[in-house]
RONU-281886 format. One record per residue (C-alpha): residue number from 0; x, y, z. Coordinates in pm, whole numbers. Each point is the difference from the previous one (the first is absolute). Last residue first. Layout:
REM RONU-281886
<pos=NUM | c1=X | c2=Y | c3=Z>
...
This chain:
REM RONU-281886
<pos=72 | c1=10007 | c2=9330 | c3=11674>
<pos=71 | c1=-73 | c2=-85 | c3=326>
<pos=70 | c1=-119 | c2=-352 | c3=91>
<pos=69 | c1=-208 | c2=-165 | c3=229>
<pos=68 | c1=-90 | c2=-385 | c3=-33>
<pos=67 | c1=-284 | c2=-253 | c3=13>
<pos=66 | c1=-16 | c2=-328 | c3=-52>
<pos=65 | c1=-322 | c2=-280 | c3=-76>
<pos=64 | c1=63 | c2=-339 | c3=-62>
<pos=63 | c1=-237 | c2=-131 | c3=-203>
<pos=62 | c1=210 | c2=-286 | c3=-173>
<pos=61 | c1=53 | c2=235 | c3=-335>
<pos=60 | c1=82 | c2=320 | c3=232>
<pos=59 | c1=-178 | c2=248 | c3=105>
<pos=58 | c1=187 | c2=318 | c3=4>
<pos=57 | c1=-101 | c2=336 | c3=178>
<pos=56 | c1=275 | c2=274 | c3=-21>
<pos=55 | c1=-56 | c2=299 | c3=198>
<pos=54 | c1=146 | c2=359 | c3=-103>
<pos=53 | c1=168 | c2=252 | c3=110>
<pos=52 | c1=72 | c2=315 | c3=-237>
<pos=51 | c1=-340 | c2=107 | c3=-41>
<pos=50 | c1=-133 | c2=105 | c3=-370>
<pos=49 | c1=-10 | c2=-302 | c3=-118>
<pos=48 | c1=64 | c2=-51 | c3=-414>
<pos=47 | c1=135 | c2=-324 | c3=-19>
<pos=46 | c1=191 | c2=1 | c3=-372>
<pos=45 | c1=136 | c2=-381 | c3=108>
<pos=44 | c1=-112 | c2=-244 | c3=229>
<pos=43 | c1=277 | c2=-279 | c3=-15>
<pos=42 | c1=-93 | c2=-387 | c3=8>
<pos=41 | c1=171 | c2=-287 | c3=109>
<pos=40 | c1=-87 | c2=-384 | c3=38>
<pos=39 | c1=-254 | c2=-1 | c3=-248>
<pos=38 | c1=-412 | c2=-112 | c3=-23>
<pos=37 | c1=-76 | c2=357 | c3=-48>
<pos=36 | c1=-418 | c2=-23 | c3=66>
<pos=35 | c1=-106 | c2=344 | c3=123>
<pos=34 | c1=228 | c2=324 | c3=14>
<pos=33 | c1=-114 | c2=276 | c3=183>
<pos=32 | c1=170 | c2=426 | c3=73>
<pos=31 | c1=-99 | c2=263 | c3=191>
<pos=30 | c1=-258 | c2=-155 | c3=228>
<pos=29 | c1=-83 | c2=283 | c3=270>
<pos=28 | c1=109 | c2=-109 | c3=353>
<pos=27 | c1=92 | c2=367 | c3=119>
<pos=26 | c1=365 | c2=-105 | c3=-30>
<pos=25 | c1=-46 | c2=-81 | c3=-314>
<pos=24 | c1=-110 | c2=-359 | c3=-138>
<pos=23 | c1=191 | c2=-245 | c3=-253>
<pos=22 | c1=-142 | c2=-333 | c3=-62>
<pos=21 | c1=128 | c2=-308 | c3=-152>
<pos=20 | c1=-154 | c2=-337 | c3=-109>
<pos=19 | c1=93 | c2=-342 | c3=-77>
<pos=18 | c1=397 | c2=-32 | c3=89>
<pos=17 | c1=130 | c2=-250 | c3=-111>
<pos=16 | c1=138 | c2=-272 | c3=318>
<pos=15 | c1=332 | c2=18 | c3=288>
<pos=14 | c1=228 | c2=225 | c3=-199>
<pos=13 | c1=-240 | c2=234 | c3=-43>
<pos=12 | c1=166 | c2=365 | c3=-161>
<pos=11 | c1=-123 | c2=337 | c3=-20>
<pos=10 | c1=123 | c2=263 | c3=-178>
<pos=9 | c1=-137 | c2=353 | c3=60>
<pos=8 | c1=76 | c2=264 | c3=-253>
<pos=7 | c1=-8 | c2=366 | c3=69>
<pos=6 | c1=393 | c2=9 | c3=-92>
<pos=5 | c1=80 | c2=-278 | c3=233>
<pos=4 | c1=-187 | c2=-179 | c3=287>
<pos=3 | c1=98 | c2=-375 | c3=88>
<pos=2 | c1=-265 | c2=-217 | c3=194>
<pos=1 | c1=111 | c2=-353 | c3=38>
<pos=0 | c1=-189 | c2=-291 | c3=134>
């Protein structure tokens, strides 16, 4: 799984399965940011509009496994 920040864009990449669902949440474990049903291998979260700088990344991927990373952007 990668987890590239650039620009205010995340891009995330499954090598392993699609990815089914994302999340973004703020520090204070507000969603920001959810994306249902994307049935691809990458996906970037563009125009995201949190006002904290770190934020956690929940994916679920197609075979229901679940990870979970920190970034800053």
């Amino acid at each position: 799984m990668s987890v590239v920040t650039s620009n205010h864009e995340i891009r995330i990449q499954s090598q392993l399965e699609p990815i089914k669902n994302i999340m973004v949440y703020d520090m204070l474990v507000r969603l920001v940011f959810e994306k249902d049903n994307i049935g691809n291998p990458e996906f970037i979260v563009q125009n995201l509009n949190a006002k904290e700088k770190a934020l956690i990344i929940k994916i679920v991927l197609e075979n229901g496994q679940l990870i979970a990373r920190k970034i800053v952007l």
